[in-house]
C-alpha positions as CSV (number, residue, x, y, z in Angstrom):
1,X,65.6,29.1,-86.4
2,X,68.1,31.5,-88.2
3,X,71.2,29.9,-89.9
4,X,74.2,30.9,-91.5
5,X,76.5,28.3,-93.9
6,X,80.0,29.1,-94.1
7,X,80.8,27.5,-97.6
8,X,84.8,27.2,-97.8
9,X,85.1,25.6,-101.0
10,X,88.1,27.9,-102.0
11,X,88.6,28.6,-97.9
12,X,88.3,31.3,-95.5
13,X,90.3,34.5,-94.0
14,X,89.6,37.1,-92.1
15,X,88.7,39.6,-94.7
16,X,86.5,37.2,-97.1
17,X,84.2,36.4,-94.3
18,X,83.8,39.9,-93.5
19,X,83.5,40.4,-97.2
20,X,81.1,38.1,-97.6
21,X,78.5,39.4,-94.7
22,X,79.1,42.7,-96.0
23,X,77.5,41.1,-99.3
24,X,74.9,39.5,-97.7
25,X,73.4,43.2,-96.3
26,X,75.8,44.0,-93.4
27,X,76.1,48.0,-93.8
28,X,79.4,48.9,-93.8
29,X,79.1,51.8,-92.0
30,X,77.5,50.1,-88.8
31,X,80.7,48.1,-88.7
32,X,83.4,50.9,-88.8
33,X,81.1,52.6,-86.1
34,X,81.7,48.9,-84.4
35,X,85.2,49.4,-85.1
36,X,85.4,52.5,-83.0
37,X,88.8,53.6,-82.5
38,X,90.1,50.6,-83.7
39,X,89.8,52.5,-87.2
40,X,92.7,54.9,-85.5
41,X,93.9,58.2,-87.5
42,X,95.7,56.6,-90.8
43,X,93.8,53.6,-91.7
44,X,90.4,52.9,-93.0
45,X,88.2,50.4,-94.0
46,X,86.6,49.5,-97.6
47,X,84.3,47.4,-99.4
48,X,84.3,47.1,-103.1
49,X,82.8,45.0,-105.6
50,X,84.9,43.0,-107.9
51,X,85.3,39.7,-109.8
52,X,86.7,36.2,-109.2
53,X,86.8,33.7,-111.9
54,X,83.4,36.6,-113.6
55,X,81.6,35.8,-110.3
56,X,80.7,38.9,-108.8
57,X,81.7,39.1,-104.5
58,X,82.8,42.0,-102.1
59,X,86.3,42.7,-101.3
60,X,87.2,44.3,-97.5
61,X,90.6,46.1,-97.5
62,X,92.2,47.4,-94.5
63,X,94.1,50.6,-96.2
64,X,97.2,52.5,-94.5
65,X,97.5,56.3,-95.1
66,X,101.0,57.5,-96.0
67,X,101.7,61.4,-96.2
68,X,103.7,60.7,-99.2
69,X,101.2,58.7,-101.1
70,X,97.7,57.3,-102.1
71,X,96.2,55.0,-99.7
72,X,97.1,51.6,-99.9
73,X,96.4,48.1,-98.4
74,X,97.9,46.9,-96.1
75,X,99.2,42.7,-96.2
76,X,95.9,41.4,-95.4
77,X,95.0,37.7,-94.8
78,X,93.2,36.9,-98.1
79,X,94.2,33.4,-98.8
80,X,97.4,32.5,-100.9
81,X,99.2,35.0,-99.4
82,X,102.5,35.3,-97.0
83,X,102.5,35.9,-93.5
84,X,104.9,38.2,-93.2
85,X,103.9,41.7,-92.0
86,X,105.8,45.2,-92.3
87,X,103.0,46.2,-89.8
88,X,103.9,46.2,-85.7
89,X,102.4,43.4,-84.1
90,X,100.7,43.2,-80.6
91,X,100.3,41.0,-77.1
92,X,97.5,40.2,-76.1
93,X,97.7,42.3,-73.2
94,X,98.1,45.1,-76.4
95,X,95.5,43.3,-78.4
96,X,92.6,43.2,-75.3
97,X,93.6,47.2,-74.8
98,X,92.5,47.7,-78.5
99,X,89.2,45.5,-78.5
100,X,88.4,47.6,-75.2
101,X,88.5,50.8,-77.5
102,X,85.9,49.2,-79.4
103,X,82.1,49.9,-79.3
104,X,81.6,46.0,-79.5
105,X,78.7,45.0,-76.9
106,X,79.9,43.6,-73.9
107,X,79.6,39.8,-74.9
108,X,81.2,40.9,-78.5
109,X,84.1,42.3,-76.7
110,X,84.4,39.4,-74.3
111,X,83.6,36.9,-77.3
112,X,86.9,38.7,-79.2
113,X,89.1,38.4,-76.1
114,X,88.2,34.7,-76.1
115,X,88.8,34.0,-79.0
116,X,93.0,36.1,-78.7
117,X,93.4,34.3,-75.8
118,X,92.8,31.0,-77.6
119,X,95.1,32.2,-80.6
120,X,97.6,32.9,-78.1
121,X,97.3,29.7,-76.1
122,X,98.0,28.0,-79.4
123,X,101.0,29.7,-80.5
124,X,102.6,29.7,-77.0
125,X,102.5,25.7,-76.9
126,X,103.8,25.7,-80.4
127,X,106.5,27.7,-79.4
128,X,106.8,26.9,-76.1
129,X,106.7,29.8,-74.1
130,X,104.5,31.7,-71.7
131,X,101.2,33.2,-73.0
132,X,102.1,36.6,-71.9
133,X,105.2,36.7,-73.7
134,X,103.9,35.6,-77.3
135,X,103.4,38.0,-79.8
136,X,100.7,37.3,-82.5
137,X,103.0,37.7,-85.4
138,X,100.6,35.6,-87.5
139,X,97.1,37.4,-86.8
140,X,98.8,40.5,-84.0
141,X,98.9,43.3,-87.0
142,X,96.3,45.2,-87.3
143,X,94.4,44.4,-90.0
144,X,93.8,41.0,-88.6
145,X,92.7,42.6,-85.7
146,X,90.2,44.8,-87.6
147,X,89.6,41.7,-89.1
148,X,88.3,39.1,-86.3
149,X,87.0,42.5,-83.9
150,X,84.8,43.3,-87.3
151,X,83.3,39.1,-88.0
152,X,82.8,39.4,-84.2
153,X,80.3,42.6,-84.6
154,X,79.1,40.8,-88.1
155,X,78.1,37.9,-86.7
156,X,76.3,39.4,-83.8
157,X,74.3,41.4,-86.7
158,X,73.4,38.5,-88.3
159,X,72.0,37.0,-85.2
160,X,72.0,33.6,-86.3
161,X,70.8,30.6,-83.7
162,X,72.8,28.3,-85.7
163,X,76.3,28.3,-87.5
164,X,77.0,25.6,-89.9
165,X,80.7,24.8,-92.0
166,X,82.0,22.9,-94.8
167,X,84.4,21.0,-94.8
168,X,87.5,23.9,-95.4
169,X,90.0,23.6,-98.5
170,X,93.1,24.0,-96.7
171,X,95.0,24.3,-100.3
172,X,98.3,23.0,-101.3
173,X,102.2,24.0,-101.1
174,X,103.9,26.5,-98.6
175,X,103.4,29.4,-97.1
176,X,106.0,32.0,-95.2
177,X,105.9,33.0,-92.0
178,X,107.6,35.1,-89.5
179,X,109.3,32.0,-88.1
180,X,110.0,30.3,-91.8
181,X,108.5,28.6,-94.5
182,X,106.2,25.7,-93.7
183,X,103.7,23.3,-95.1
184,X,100.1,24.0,-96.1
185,X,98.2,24.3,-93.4
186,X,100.9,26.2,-91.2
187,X,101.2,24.7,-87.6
188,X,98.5,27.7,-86.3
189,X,96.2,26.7,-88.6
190,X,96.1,22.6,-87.9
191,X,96.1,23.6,-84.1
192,X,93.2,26.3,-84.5
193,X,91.5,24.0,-87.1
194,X,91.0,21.4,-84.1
195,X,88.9,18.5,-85.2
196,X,87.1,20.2,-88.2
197,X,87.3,18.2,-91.3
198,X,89.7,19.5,-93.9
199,X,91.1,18.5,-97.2
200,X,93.2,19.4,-99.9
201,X,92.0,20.9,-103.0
202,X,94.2,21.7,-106.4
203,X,95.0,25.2,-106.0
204,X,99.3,25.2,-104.3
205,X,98.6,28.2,-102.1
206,X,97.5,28.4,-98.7
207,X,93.5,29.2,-98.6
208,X,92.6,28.9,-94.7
209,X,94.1,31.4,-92.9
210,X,94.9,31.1,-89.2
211,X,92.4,34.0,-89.2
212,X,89.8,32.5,-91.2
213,X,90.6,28.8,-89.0
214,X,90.4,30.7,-85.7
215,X,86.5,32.4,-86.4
216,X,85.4,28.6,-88.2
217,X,86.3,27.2,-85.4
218,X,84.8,29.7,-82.6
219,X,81.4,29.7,-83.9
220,X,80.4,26.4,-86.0
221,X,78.6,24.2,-83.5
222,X,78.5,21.8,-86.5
223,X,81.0,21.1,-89.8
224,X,79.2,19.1,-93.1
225,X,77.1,20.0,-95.7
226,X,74.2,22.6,-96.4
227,X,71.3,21.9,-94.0
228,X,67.6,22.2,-94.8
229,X,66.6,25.9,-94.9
230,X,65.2,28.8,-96.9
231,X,68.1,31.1,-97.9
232,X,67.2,34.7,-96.9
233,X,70.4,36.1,-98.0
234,X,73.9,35.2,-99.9
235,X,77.3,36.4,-99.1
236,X,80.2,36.3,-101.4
237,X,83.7,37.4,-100.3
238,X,87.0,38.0,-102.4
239,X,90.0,36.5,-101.7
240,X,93.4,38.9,-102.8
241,X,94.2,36.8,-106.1
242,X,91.7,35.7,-108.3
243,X,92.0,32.1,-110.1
244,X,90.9,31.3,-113.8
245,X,90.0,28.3,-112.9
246,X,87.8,28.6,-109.8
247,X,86.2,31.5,-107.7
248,X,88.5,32.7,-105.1
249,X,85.5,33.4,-102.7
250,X,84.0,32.8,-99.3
251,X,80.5,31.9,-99.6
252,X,77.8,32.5,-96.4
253,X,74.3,31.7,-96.9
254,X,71.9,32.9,-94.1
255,X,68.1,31.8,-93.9
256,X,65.5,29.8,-91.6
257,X,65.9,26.2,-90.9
258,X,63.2,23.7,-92.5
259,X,63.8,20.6,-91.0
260,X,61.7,20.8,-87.6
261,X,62.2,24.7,-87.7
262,X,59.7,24.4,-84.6
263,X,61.5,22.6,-82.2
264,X,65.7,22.3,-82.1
265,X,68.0,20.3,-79.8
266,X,69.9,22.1,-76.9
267,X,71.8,21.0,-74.0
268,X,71.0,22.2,-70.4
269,X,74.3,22.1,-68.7
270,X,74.0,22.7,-64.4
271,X,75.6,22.8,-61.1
272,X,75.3,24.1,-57.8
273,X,78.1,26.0,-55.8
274,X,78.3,27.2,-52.9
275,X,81.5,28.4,-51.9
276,X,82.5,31.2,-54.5
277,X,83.5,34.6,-54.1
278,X,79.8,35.6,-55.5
279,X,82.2,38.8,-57.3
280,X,82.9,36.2,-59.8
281,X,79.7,34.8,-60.7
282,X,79.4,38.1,-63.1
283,X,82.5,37.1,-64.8
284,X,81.6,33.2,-65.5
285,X,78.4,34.4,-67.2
286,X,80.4,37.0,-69.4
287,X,83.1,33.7,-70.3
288,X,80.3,31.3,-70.8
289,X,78.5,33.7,-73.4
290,X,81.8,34.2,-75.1
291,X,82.2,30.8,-75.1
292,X,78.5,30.0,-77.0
293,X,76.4,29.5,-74.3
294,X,72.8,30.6,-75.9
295,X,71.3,31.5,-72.4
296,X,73.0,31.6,-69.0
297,X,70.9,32.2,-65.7
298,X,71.3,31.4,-61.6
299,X,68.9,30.7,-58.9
300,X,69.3,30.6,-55.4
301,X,69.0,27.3,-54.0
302,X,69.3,25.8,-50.5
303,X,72.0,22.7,-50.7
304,X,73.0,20.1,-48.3
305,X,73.5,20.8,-44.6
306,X,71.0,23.6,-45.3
307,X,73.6,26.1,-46.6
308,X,72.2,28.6,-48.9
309,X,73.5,27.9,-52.4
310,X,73.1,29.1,-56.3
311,X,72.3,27.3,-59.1
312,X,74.3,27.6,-62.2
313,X,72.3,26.9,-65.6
314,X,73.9,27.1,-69.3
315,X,71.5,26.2,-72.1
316,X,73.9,25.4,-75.2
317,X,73.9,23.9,-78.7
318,X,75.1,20.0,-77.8
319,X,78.3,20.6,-80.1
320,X,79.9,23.2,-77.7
321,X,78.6,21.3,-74.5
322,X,82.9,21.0,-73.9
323,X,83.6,24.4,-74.6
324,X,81.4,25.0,-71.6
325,X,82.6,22.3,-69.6
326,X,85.7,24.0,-69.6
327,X,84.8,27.2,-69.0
328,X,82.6,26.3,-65.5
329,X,85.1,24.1,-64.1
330,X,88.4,26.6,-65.1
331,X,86.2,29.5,-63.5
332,X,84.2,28.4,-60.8
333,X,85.0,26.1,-57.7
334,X,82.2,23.2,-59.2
335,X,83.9,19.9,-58.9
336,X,81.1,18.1,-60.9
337,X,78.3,19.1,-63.3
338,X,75.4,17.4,-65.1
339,X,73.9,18.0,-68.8
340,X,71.2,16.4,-70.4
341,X,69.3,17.3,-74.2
342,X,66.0,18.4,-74.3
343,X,64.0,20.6,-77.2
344,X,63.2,24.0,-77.4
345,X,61.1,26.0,-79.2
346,X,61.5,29.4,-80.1
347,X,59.9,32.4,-82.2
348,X,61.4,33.6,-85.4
349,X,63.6,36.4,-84.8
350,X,64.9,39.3,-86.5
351,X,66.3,43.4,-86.0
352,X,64.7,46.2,-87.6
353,X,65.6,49.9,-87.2
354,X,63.2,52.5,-86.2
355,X,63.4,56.3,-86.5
356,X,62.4,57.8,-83.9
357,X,62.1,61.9,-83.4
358,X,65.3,61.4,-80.9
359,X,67.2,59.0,-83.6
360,X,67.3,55.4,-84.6
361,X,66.4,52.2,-82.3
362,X,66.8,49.1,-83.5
363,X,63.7,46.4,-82.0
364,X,64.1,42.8,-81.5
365,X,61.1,41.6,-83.4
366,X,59.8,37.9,-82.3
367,X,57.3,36.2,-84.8
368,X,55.7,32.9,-85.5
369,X,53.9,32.0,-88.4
370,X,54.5,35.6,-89.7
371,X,52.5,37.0,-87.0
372,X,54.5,39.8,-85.0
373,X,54.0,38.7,-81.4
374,X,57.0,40.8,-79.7
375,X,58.7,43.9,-80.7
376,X,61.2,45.4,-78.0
377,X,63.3,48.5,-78.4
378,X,66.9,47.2,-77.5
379,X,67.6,49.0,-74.1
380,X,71.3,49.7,-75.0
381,X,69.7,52.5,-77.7
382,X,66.9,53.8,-75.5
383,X,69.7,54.5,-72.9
384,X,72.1,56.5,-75.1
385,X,69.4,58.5,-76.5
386,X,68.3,59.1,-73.0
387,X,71.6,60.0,-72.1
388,X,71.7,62.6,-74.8
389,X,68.6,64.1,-74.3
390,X,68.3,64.5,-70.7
391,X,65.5,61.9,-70.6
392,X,64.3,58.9,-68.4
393,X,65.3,55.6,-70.2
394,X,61.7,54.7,-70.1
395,X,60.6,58.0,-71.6
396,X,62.6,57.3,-74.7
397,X,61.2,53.5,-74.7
398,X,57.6,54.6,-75.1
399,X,58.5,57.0,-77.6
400,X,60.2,54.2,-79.6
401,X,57.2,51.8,-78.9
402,X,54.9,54.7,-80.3
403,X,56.9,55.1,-83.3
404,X,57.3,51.5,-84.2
405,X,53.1,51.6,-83.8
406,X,53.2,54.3,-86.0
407,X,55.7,52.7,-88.8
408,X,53.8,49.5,-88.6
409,X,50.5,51.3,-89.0
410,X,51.8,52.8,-92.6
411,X,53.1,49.7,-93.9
412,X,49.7,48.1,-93.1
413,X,48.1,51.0,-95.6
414,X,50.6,50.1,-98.0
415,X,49.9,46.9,-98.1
């Protein structure tokens, strides 16, 4: 089983955890192609390497153009900084228009939606008002936007099974904001943070964003220290200011699980209905994926009084079992469900990139033991490249098959 550690011993924003999976292998220019035309004319994207406290991480910038001048950033959310922006800031009607414009997958897009929608949610019962009318002044500009949209395609990248956090330093002080001057952590970031364990470390500036508290919260299913595993690959991502004292960084650490790597604990969630708009059943699978459901399936069933029926099944890690409590009985007409923990066992997986004559296609490659047992072209790939070349989708498959055959055959000379 793949997992990823977020280690927030100096805390997290936006741009240090992209910063940090860009420093763990994550190419940057896969993610601005994610981006899409989120990257609009007059802003771009950068890594660069620099120092914190002579430890050696990866800084993301968002960067404005002017006419006038040299490019330069914009007022990221790097910890201990203010919250005030210069920068427009957006609805969320404005904000979903955007993420549409991405070239997110589906569930990335729907996953980033979620997770505005919650942001929103928050700030409109701390300000009591109507969801619609808020306007994200804390995470809205967009930079933050590039920020979350970007951890969203990074994290699908990584393709961890499991995401693990530390306990977040929160920092010390104040910090400004577009509707005053308030304690560490602001009010967006104690309500995002939900029941995640915090504390308060020396340092008298803010270190967890509302940014950085919104994507810790979406996807660990669990908060404590480093579990058993290998480590495949270490992350380090820069913070704006950099402390003599301690490393102003975001550290991820992705590898395999040891501890019963075989077998992990899930949760089978279920529940019959039979008296929705069947229409909607597309979206509740969409909102229960963005919502961390690892698998999501229906089967037609044949319920009391012998009226035909489906079968609604969600297999998820036992910490978001609420999370998708929520989500069946806010979007389907099920008045009760049932869950239950059982084991499952899966093979290790991983994405590699194959060049074909028509272009590259990535393949989900399945393994146990080391021992390649399944290697799939992903069908997103084979499609476009079909598209392109006025081919069946199933022509381009076998000619990605044929070359992956072909690449596998060399290495084995190599070796």
């Amino acid at each position: 089983m793949k997992v990823l550690y977020l280690d927030c011993f100096s805390g997290i924003s936006g741009d240090m955890a992209l910063g940090a999976l860009i420093d763990a292998g994550l190419p940057l220019d896969d993610l601005k192609r994610a981006l899409g035309s989120l990257a609009v004319s007059g802003f771009e994207v950068s890594a660069e390497r620099v120092l914190r406290a002579g430890v050696s991480a990866t800084k993301f910038t968002v960067r404005e153009h002017s006419s006038h001048s040299a490019p330069t950033p914009l007022s990221t959310h790097a910890p201990t900084h203010d919250h005030h922006h210069d920068h427009p800031h957006h609805s969320l009607s404005e904000i979903f228009a955007l993420i549409d414009k991405s070239a997110l997958s589906q569930t990335g897009r729907d996953r980033a939606k979620a997770m505005f929608q919650r942001l929103g949610e928050v700030e409109a019962a701390i300000h009591q008002m109507p969801v619609e009318k808020v306007h994200l002044h804390e995470v809205g500009a967009l930079d933050s936007i590039i920020d979350i949209v970007g951890t969203v395609f990074a994290l699908e990248w990584v393709g961890a099974d499991r995401v693990v956090c530390s306990p977040l330093n929160v920092g010390g002080g104040t910090v400004k904001s577009a509707h005053g001057t308030f304690p560490v952590p602001a009010p967006a970031t104690v309500k995002l943070l939900g029941s995640a364990p915090i504390y308060a470390g020396t340092v008298q500036h803010e270190l967890v964003t509302p940014t950085g508290a919104l994507i810790a919260s979406s996807y660990a299913g669990s908060f404590g220290p480093i579990p058993s595993m290998t480590v495949e690959r270490v992350g380090y991502g820069a913070g704006e200011r950099d402390h003599a004292d301690r490393p102003n960084l975001l550290r991820v650490l992705i590898g395999r699980a040891t501890e019963d790597a075989a077998s992990e604990r899930v949760t089978m969630v279920e529940c019959e209905i039979d008296d929705m708009n069947p229409q909607i059943f597309g979206v509740v699978m969409d909102r229960l994926y963005a919502a961390g459901a690892l698998e999501v399936f229906y089967v037609p069933v044949q319920m009391k009084k012998n009226r035909p029926g489906t079968l609604l099944t969600v297999i998820v890690a036992p910490e978001r079992r609420p999370q998708i409590a929520d989500v069946i009985f806010r979007e389907t007409t099920t008045i009760g469900l049932r869950y239950y923990d059982v084991n499952r066992e899966c093979l290790d997986r991983e994405m590699a990139t194959v060049d074909t004559p028509l272009g590259a296609v990535r393949f989900k490659i399945s393994s146990r033991d080391g021992c390649v047992m399944n290697a799939v072209p992903e069908f997103e790939d084979c499609a476009a490249l079909a598209a392109a070349n006025n081919l069946s989708v199933k022509e381009v498959q076998a000619l990605a098959v044929h070359a992956y055959g072909t690449s596998e055959r060399r290495r084995d000379r190599r070796s």
